[in-house]
Biopython code that builds the backbone (N, CA, C, O; Angstrom):
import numpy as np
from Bio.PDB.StructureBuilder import StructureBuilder

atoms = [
    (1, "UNK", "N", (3.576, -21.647, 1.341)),
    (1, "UNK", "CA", (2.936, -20.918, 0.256)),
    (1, "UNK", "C", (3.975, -20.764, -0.861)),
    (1, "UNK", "O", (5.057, -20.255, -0.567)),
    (2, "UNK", "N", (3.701, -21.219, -2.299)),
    (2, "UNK", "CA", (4.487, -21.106, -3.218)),
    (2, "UNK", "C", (4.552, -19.915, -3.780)),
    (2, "UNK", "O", (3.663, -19.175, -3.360)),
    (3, "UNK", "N", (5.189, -19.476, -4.495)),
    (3, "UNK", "CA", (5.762, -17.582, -5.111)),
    (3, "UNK", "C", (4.029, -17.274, -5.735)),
    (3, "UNK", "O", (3.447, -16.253, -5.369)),
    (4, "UNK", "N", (3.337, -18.293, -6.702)),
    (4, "UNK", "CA", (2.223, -17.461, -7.513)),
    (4, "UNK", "C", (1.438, -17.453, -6.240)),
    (4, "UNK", "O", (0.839, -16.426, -5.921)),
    (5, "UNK", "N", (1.394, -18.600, -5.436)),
    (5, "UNK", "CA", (0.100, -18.117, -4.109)),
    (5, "UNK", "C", (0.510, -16.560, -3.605)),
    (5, "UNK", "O", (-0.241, -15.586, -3.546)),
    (6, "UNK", "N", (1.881, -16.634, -3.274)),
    (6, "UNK", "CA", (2.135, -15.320, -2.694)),
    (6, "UNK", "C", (1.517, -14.446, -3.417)),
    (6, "UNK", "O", (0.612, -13.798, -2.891)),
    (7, "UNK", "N", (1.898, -14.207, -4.915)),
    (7, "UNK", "CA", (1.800, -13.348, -5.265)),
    (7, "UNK", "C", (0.489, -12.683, -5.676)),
    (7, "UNK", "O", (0.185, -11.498, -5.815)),
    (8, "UNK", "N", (-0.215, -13.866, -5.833)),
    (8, "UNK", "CA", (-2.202, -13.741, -5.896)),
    (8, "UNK", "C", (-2.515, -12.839, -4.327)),
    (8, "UNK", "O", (-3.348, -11.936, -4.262)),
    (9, "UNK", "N", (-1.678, -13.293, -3.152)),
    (9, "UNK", "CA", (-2.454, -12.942, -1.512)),
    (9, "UNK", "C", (-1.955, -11.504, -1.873)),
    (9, "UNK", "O", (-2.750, -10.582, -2.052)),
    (10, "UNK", "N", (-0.323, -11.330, -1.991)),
    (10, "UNK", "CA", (0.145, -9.905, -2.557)),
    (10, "UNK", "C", (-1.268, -8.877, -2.625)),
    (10, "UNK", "O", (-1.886, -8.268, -1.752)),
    (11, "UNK", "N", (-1.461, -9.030, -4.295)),
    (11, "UNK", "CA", (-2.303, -8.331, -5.141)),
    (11, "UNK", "C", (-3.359, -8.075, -4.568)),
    (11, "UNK", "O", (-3.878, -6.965, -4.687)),
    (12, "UNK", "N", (-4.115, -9.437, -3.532)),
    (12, "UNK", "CA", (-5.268, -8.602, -3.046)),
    (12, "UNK", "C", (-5.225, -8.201, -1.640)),
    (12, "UNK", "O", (-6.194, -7.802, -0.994)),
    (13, "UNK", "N", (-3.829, -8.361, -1.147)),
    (13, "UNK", "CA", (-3.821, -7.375, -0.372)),
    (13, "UNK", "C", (-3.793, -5.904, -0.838)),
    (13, "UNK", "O", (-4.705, -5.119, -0.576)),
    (14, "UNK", "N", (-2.737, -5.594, -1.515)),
    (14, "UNK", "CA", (-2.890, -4.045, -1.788)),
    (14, "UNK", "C", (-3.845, -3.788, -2.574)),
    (14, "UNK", "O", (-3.964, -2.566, -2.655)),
    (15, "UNK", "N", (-4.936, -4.576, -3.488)),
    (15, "UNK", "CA", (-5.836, -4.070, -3.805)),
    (15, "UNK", "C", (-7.118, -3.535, -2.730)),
    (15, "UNK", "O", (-7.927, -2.608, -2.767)),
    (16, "UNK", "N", (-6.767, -4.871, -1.586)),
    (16, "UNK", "CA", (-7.877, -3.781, -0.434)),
    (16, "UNK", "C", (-7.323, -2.672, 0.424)),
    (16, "UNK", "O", (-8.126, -1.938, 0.998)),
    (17, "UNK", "N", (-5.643, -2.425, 0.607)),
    (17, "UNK", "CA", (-5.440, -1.468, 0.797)),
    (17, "UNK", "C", (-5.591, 0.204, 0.304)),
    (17, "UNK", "O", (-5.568, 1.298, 0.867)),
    (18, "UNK", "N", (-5.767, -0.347, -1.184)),
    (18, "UNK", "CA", (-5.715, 0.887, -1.820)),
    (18, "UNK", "C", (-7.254, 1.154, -2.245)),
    (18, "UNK", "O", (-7.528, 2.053, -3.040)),
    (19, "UNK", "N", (-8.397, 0.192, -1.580)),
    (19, "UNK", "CA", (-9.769, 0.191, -1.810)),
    (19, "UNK", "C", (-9.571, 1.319, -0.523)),
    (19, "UNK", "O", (-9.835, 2.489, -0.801)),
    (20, "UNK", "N", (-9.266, 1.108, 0.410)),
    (20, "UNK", "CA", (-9.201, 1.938, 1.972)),
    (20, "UNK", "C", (-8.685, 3.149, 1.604)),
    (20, "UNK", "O", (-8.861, 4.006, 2.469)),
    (21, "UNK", "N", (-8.155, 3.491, 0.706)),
    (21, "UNK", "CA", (-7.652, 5.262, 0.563)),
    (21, "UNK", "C", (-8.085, 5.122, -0.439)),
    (21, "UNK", "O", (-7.047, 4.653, -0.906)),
    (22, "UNK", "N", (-9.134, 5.102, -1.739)),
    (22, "UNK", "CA", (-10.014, 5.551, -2.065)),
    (22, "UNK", "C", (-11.181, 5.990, -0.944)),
    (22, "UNK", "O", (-11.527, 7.171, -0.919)),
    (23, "UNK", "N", (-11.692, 5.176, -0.159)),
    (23, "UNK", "CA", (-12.800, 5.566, 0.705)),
    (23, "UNK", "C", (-12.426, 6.652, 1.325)),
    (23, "UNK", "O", (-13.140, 7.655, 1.354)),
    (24, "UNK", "N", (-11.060, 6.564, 1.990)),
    (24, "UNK", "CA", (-10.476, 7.916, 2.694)),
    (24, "UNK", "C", (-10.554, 9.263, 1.552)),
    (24, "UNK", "O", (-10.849, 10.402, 1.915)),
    (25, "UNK", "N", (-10.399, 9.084, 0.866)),
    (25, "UNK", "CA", (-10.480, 10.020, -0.395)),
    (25, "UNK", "C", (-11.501, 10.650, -0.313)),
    (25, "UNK", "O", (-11.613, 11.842, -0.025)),
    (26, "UNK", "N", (-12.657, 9.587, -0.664)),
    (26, "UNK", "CA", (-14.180, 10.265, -0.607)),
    (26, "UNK", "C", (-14.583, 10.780, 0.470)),
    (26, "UNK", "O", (-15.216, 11.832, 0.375)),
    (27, "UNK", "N", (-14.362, 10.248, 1.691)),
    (27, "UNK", "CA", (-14.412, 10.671, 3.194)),
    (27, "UNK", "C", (-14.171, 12.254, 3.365)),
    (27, "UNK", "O", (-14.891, 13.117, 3.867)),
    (28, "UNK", "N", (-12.481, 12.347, 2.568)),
    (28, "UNK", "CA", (-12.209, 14.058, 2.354)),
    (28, "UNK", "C", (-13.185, 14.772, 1.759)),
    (28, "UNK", "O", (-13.366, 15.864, 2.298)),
    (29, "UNK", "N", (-13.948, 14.510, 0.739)),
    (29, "UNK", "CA", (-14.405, 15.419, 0.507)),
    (29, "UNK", "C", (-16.198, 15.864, 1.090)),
    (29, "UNK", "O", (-17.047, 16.362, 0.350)),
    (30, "UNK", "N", (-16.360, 15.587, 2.265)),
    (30, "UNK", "CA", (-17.410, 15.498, 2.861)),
    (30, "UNK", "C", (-16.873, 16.170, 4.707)),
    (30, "UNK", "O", (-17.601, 16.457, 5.657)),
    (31, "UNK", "N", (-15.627, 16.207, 4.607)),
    (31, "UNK", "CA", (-15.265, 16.844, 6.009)),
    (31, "UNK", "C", (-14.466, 17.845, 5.465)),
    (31, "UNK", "O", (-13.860, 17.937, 4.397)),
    (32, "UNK", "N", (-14.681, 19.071, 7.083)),
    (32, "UNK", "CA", (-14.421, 20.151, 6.955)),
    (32, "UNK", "C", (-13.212, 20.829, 7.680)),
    (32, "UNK", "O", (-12.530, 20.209, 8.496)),
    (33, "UNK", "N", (-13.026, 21.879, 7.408)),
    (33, "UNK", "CA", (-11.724, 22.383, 8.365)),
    (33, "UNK", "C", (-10.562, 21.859, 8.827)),
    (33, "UNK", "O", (-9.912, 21.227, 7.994)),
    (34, "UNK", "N", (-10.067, 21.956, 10.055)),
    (34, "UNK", "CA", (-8.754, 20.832, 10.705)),
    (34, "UNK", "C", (-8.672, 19.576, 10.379)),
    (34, "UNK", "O", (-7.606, 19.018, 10.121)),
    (35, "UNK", "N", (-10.275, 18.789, 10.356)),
    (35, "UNK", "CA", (-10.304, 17.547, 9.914)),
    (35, "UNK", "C", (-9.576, 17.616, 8.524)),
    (35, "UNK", "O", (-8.475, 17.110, 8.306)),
    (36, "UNK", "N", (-10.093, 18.087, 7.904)),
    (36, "UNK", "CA", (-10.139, 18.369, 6.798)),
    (36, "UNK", "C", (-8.916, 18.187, 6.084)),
    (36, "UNK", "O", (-8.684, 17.239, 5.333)),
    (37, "UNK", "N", (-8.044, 19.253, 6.381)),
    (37, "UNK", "CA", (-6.409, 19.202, 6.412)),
    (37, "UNK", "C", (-5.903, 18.316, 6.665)),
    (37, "UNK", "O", (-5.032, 17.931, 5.885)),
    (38, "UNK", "N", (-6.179, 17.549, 7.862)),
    (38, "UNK", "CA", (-5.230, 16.757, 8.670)),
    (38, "UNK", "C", (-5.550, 15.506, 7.690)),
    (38, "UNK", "O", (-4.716, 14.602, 7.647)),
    (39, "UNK", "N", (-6.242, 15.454, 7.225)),
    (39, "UNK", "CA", (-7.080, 13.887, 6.253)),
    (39, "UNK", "C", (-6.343, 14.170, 4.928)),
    (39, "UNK", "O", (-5.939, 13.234, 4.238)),
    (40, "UNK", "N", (-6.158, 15.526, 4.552)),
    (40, "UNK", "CA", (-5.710, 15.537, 3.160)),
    (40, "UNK", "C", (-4.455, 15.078, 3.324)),
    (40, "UNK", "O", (-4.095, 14.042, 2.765)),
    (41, "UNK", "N", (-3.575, 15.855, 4.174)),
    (41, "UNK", "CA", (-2.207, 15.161, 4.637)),
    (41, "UNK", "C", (-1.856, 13.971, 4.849)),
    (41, "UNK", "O", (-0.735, 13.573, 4.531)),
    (42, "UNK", "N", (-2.626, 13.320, 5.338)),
    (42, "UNK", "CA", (-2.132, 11.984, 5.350)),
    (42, "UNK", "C", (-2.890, 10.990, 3.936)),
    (42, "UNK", "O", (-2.841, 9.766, 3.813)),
    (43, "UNK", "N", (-3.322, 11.639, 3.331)),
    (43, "UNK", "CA", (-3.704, 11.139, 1.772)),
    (43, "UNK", "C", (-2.679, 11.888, 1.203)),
    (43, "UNK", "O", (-2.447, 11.235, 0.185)),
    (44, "UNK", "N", (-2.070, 12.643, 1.198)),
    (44, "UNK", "CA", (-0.731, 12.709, 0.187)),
    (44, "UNK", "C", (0.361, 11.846, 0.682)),
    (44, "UNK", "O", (1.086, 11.267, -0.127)),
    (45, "UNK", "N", (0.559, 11.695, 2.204)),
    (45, "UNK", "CA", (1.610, 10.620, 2.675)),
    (45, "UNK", "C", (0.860, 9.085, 1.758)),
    (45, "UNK", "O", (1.571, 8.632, 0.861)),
    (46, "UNK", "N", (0.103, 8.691, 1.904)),
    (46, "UNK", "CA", (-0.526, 7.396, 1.558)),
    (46, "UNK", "C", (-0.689, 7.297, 0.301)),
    (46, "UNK", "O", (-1.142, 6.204, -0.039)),
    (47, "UNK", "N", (-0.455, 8.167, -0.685)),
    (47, "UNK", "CA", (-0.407, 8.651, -2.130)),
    (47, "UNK", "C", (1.180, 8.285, -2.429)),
    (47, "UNK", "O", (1.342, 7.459, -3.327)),
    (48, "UNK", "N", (2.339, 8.787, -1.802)),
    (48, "UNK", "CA", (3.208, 8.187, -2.028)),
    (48, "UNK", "C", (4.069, 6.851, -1.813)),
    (48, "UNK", "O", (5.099, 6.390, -2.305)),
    (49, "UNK", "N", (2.783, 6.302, -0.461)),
    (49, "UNK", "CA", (3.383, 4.877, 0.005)),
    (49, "UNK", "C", (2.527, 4.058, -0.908)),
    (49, "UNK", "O", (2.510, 2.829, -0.980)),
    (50, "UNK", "N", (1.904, 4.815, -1.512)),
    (50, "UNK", "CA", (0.754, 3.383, -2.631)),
    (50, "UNK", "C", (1.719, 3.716, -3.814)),
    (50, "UNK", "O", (1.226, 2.790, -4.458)),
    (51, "UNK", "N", (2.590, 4.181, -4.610)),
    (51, "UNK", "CA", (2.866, 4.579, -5.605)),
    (51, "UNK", "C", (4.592, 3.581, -4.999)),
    (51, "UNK", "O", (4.960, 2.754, -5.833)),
    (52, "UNK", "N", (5.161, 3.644, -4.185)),
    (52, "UNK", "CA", (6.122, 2.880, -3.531)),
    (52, "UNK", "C", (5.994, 1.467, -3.059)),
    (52, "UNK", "O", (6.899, 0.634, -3.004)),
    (53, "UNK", "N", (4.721, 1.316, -2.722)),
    (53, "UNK", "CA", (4.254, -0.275, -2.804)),
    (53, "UNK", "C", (4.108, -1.195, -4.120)),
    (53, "UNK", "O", (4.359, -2.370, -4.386)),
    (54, "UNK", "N", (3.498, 0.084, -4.923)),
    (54, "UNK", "CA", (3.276, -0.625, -6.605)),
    (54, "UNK", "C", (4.471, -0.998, -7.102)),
    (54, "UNK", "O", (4.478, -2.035, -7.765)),
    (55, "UNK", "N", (5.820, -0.223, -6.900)),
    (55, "UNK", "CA", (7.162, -0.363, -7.607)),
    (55, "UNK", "C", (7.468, -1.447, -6.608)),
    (55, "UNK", "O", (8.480, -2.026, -7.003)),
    (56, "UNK", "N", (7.018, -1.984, -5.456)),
    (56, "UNK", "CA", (7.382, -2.907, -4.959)),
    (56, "UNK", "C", (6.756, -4.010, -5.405)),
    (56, "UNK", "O", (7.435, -4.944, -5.830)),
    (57, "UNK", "N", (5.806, -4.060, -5.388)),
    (57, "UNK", "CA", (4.712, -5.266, -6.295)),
    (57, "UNK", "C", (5.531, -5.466, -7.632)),
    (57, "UNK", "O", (6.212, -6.469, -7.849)),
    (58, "UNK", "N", (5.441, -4.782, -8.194)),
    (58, "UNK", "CA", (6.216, -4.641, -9.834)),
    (58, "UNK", "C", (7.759, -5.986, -9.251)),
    (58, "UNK", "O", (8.083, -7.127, -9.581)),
    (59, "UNK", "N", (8.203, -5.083, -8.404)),
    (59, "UNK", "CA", (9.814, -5.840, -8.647)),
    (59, "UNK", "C", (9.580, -7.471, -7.946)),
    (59, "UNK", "O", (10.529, -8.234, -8.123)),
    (60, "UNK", "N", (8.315, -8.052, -7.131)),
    (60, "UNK", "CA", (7.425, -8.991, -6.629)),
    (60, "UNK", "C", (7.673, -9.625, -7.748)),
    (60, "UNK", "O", (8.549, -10.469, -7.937)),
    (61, "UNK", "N", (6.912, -9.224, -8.480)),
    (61, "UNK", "CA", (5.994, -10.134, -10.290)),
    (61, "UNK", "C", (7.618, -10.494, -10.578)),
    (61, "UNK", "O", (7.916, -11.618, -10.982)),
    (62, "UNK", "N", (8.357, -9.755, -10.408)),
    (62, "UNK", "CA", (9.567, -9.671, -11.897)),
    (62, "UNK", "C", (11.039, -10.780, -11.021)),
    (62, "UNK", "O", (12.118, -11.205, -11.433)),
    (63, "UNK", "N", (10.534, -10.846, -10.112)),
    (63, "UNK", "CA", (11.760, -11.403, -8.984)),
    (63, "UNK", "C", (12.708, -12.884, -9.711)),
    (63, "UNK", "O", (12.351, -13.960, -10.190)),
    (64, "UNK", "N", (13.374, -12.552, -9.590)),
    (64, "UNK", "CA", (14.486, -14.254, -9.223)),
    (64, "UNK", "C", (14.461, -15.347, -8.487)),
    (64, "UNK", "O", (14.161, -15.274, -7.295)),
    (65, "UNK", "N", (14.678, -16.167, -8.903)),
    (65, "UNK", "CA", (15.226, -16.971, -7.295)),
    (65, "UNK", "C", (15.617, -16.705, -6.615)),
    (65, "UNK", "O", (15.105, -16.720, -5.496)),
    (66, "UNK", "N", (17.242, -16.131, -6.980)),
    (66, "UNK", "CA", (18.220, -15.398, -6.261)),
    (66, "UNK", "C", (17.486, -14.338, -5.125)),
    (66, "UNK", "O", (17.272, -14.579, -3.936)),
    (67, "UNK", "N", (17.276, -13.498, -5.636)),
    (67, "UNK", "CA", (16.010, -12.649, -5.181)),
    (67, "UNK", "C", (14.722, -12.436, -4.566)),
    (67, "UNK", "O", (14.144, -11.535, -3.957)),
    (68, "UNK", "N", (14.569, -13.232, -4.834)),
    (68, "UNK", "CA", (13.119, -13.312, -4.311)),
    (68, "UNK", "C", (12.719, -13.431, -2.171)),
    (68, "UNK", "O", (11.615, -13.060, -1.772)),
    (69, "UNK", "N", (13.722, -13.933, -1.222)),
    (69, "UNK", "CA", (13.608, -13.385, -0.114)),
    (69, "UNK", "C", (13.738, -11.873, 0.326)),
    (69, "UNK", "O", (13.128, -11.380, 1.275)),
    (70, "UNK", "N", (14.896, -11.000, -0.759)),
    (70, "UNK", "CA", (14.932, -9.462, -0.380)),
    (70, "UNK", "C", (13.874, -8.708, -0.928)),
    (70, "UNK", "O", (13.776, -7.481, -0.939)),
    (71, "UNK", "N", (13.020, -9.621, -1.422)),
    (71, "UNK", "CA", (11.874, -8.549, -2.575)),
    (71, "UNK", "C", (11.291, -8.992, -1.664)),
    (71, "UNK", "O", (11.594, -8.280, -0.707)),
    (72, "UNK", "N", (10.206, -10.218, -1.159)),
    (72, "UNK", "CA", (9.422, -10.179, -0.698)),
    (72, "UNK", "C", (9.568, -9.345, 0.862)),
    (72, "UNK", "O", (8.480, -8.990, 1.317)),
    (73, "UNK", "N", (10.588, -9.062, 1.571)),
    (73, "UNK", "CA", (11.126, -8.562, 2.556)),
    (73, "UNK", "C", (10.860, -7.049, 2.254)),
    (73, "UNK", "O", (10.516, -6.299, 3.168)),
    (74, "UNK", "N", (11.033, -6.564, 0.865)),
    (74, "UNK", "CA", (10.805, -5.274, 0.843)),
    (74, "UNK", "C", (9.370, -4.846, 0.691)),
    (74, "UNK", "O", (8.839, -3.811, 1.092)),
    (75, "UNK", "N", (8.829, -5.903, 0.000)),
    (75, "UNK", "CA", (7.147, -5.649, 0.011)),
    (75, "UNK", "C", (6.680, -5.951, 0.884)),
    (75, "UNK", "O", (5.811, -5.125, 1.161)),
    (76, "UNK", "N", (6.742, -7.048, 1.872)),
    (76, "UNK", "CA", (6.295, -6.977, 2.987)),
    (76, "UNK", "C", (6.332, -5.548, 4.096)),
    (76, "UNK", "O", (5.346, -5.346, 4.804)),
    (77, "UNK", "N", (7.459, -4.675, 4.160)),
    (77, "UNK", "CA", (8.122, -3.486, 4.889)),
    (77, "UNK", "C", (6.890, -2.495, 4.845)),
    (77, "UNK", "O", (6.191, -1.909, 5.673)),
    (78, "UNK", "N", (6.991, -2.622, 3.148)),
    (78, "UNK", "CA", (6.095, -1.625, 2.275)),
    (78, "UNK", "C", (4.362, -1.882, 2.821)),
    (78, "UNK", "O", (3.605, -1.014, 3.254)),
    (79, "UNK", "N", (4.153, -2.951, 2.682)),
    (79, "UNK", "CA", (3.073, -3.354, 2.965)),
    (79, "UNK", "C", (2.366, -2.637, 4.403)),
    (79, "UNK", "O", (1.257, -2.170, 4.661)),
    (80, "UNK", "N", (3.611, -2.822, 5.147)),
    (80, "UNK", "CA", (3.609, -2.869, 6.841)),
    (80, "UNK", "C", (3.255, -1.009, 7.382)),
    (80, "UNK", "O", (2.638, -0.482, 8.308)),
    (81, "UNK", "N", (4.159, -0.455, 6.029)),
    (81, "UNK", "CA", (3.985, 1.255, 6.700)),
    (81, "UNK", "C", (2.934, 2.003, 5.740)),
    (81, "UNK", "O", (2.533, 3.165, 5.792)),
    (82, "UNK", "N", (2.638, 1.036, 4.911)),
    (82, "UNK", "CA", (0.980, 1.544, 4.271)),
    (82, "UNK", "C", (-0.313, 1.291, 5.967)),
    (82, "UNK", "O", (-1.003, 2.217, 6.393)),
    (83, "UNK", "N", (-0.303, 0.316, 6.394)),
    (83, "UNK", "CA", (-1.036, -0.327, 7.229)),
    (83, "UNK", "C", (-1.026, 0.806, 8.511)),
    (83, "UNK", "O", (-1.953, 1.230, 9.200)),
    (84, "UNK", "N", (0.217, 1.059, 8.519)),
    (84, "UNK", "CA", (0.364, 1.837, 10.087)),
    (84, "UNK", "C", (0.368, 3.211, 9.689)),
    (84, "UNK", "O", (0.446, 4.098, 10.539)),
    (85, "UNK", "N", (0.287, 3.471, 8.413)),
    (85, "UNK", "CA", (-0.201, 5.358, 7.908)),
    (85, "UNK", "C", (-1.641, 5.768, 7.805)),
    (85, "UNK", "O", (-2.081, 6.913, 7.911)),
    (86, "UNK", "N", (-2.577, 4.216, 7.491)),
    (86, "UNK", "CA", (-3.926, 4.003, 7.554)),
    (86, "UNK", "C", (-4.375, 4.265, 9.103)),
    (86, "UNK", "O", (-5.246, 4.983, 9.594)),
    (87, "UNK", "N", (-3.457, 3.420, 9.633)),
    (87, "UNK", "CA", (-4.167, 3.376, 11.180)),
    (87, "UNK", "C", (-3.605, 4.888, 12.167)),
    (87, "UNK", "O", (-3.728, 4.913, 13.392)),
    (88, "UNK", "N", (-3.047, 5.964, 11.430)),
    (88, "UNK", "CA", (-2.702, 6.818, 12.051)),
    (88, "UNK", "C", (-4.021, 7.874, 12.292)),
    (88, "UNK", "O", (-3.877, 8.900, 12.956)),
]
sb = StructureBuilder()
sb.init_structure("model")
sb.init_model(0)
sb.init_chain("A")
sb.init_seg("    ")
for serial, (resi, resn, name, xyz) in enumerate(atoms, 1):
    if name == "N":
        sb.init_residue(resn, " ", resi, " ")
    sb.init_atom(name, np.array(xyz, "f"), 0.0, 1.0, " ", f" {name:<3s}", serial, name[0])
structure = sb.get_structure()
């Protein structure tokens, strides 16, 4: 896979990741109590790993040659603990 393929699969990966915590979003506001809490909490954790993925995407687009195995290594990471904060 060449850097723009990557970077097209990139984009719509985290665009369906971050389609999945919108839904979680809306989800919150239809449950109650403990649920309730426990859902908001992990939408503020997932609020800051989407805002940490984007600065990773960003430095993706902007990469080097030189560069470009430690970036994709870091967006991939990024990618990886969005996925496993979803599935918590």
């Amino acid at each position: 896979m060449n850097r723009t393929e990557f970077k097209e699969k990139a984009k719509e990966n985290i665009d369906d990741l971050f389609q999945q915590l919108d839904q979680m979003e809306q989800k919150a506001l239809e449950v109650k109590g403990d649920a309730k809490e426990k859902l908001q909490e992990k939408i503020a954790l997932l609020q800051e790993r989407k805002k940490d993925l984007h600065d990773r995407f960003k430095n993706l687009e902007k990469s080097t040659d030189e560069n470009w195995t430690k970036v994709v290594n870091a967006f991939t990471n990024g990618v990886d603990a969005f996925k496993e904060t979803l599935q918590q």
